[in-house]
Every structure is written in C-alpha cells, then in structure tokens.
C-alpha positions in Angstrom: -42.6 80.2 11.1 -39.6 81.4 13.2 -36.5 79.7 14.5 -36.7 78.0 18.2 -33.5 77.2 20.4 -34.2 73.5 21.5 -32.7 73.1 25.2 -33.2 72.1 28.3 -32.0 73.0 32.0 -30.3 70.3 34.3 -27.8 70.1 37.3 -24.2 69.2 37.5 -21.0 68.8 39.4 -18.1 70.6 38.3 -15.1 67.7 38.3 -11.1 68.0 37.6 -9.9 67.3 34.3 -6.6 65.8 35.4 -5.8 64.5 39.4 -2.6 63.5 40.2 -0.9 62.1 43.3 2.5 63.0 43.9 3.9 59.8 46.2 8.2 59.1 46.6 9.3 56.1 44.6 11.9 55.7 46.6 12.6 55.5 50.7 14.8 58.4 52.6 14.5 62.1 54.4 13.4 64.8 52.8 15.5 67.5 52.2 13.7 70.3 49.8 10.4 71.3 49.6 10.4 73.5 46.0 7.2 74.8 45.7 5.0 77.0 47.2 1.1 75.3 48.5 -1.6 76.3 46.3 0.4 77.5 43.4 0.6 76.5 39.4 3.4 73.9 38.7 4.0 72.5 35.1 4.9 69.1 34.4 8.8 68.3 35.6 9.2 70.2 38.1 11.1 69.6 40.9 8.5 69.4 43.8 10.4 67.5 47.1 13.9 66.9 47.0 15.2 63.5 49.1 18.7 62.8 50.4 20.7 61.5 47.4 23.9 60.2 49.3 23.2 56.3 49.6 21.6 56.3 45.9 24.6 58.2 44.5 27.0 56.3 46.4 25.2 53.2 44.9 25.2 54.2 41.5 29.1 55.1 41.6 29.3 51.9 42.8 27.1 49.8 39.7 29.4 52.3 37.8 32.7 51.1 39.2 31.1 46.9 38.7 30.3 48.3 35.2 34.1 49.1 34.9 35.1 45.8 36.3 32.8 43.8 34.1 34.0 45.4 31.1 37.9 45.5 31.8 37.4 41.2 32.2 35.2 41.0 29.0 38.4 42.5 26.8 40.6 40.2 28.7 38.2 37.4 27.7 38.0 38.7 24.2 41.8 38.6 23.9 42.2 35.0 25.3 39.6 34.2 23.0 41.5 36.1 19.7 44.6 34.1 21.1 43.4 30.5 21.5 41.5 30.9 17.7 45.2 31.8 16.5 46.6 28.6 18.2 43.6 26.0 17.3 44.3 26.9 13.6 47.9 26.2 13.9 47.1 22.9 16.4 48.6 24.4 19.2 45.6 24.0 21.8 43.1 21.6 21.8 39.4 22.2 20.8 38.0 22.1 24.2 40.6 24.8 25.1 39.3 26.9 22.1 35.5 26.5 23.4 36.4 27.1 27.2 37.9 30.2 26.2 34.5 31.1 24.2 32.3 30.5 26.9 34.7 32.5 28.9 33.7 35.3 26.9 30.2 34.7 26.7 30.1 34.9 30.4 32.0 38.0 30.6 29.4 39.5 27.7 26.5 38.6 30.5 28.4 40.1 33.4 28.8 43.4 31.3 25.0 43.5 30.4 24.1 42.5 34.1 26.5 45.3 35.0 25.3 48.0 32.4 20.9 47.1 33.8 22.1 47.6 37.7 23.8 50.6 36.7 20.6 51.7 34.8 18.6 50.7 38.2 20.6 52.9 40.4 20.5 55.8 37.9 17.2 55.6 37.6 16.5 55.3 41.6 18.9 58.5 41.8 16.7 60.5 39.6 13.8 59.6 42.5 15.3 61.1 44.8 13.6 64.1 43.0 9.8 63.9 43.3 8.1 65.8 40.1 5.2 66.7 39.2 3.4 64.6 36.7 1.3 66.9 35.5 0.9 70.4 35.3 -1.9 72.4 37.2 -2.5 73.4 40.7 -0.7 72.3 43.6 -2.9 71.4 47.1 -1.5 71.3 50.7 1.2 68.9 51.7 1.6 66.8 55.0 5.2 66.4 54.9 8.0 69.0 55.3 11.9 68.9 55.8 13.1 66.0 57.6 10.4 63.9 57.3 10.7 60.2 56.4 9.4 58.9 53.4 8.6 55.5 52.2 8.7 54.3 48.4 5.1 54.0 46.8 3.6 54.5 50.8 -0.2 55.2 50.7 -0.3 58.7 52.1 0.3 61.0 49.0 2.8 64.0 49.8 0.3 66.3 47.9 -1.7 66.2 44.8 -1.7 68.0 41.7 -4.9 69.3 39.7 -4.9 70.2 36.3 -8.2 73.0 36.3 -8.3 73.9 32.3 -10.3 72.7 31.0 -12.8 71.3 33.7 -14.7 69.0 33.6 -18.9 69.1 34.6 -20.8 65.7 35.5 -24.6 65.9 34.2 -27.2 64.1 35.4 -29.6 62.9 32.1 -33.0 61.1 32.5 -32.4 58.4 30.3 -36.0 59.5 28.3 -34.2 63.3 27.5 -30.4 61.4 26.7 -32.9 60.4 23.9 -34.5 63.2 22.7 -31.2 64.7 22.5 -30.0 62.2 20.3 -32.9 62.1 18.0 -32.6 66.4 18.2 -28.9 66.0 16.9 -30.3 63.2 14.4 -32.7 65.7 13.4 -30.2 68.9 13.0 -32.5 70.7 15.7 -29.5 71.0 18.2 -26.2 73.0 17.2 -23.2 70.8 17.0 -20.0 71.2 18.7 -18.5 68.3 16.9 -19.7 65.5 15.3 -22.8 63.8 17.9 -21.6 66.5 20.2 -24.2 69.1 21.5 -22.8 72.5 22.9 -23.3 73.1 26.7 -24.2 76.4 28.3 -22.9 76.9 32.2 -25.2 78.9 34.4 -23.6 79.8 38.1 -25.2 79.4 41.5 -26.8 82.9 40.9 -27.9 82.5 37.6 -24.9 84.3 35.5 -23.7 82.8 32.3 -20.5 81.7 32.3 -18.5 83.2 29.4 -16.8 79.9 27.7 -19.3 77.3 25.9 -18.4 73.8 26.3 -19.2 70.3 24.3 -20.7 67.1 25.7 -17.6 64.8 25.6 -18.5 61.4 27.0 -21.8 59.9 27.9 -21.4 57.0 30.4 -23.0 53.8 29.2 -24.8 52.4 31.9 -28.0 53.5 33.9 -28.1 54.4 37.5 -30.9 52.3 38.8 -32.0 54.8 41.5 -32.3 57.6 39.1 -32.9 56.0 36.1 -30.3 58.4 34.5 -26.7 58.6 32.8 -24.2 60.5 33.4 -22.9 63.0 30.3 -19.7 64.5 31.1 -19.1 68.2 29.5 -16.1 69.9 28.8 -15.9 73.8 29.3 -12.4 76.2 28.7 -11.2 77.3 32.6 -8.5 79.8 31.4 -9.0 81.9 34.4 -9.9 78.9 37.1 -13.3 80.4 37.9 -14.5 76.9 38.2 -12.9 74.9 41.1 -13.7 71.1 41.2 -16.8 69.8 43.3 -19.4 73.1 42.8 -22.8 72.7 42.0 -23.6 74.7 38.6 -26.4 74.1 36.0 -26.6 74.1 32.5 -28.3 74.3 29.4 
C-alpha cells in the first residue's frame, strides 16, 4: 500500500474580498482630492475634501440655539425653585406652581431638540470629508476640484478594493461537491479547518501559486444550466499578485 493525494482540477474566477463605494453624503464643491489613483489607502482616510463653509456656519449656528435653549431652561428652573418656595408658604396658587413646571418641561425639550440638531450639523460637517471605508486599493475617479457633488447621488466618486486576501469563485458539479464531502467524512482530504478542504492555485501558465487557501463558503443552491454550486475559496494576496476578475484553476 502507499499514500494517494485525493484531488481534482476545476476552473475559477478570482473575486475581491471587500468592494467599497466611496459616494458624498452630503451636497457641495469639491475642494481636495487627497489621494493619489491606483494607490493603497487604509480605513479613515481622508479621500475628497468638500467646501465646509455653509455646514460650519450651520453648526455654529445649532451651537448658538443650543446656547439659547439652555440659558431659558435655567431661567425656567429658577422660576420653578421660586414658585415651589411660595406654594409652600401659600403665596401663589397651584395652577401658578404647575404652569411654572410645565414651563420647565418645555424648556428641558427645547434643550434636547437643541443638543440632536446640533449633533445633525456636527455630524453633516464631518461629511464634508469623504473617507475611505475600508482599506485596500483605490481605482480611478470621475470627479476632480470644483466639481459638484450631490448627497448619496448614484455615480460613485471612486471605489475602494480590499485585495488580501482574495477571494476565488469555483465552479463544483454538484456529483464532485459530494464526493468531497464524503472524502472529508472519510479523512481522505487534508483539512484546513473543520469541513474545510485546502485549495491549491495554479496560474494561466500552469505555475503554482505560493500561498494555500481553504474552501470558505459553499453557495446553497444549484445553477440549473450547469447543474453546479459555486464554492468560494480564500487564498493570502500579501503581494496582490492576484487582481479581481482573472481566470486561474485549482486543485
């Protein structure tokens, strides 16, 4: 007897791991562009830069209603402190006492309705600096100083890929998706990970590439046509010698 390495050859697609589209959340001119097409860019980074000026000015001004709000709830608060004093004495009537508690009240809502606007505008100042969500590489952009963007528009200004690791779509027959699993059952197929098998990558001309990779999802329905699944591998990309959309094979 002598050992046997169980396998089998199949095509693939190589697929990003991570896509993201980078689209303003918030309308004006662009001012900045930060980064340089094509290049690596980590998650936060400043990537477009849009004119500030009306969202500042309307945050100093949710800032300054803030103010307002809260300088008439400690006016409130004193009238109310002042009419308690007199009730208990019999100085002011009850409904005096209550008026001057739902003044209060209402001053208490006009602070919190003051303190969320003021939140809102922070927050749409902080748009006004489009960053990347993820981190990876960084395509073309469409858009350059002094254009005019809209908030959430469907044109993206650019889109960021995240290339390590990569993903790489396999085609299975639904028949070998089975003998795989009864291989794995059976111990006749080296294990990644628990039900995972490892995943050799041969290139277009037939070289191995140098990182193994584990079978990570299997899709759970059938394509009719083919009357096969698709298993989705995951390989390490430290060096991004694979680029989403090429056509590789593996074992």
């Amino acid at each position: 007897p002598q050992r046997v390495t169980l396998s089998m050859e199949l095509p693939a697609r190589t697929a990003a791991y991570r896509i993201a589209e980078v689209r303003p959340q918030v309308t004006g001119i662009l001012q900045e562009r930060l980064f340089k097409q094509g290049a690596q860019v980590n998650a936060g980074d400043v990537l477009y830069r849009i004119d500030p000026s009306r969202y500042r000015a309307a945050y100093e001004r949710a800032q300054a209603d803030l103010e307002s709000a809260q300088a008439e709830l400690r006016q409130a608060q004193r009238e109310w402190a002042r009419a308690s004093k007199l009730f208990e004495k019999n100085a002011v009537s009850e409904r005096q006492r209550d008026e001057a508690l739902s003044a209060r009240e209402r001053s208490q809502a006009n602070v919190a309705r003051a303190e969320a606007a003021l939140h809102t505008a922070r927050i749409e100042l902080d748009y006004t600096e489009v960053k990347a969500p993820i981190s990876g590489r960084i395509g073309t952009t469409l858009y350059t100083e002094g254009a005019l963007v809209t908030a959430n528009q469907a044109q993206s200004l650019a889109r960021v890929v995240q290339l390590d690791p990569i993903y790489v779509d396999i085609q299975l027959p639904v028949e070998k998706l089975r003998r795989i699993r009864d291989a794995l059952k059976g111990g006749r197929l080296a294990k990644a990970g628990p039900d995972q098998a490892e995943v050799v990558l041969l290139r277009e001309d037939g070289a191995v590439y140098p990182h193994r990779g584990r079978v990570d999802v299997t899709d759970v329905t059938v394509n009719q046509s083919t009357s096969s699944v698709t298993v989705r591998g995951v390989f390490p990309n430290p060096d991004k010698d694979l680029l989403p959309g090429m056509y590789v094979r593996v074992q």
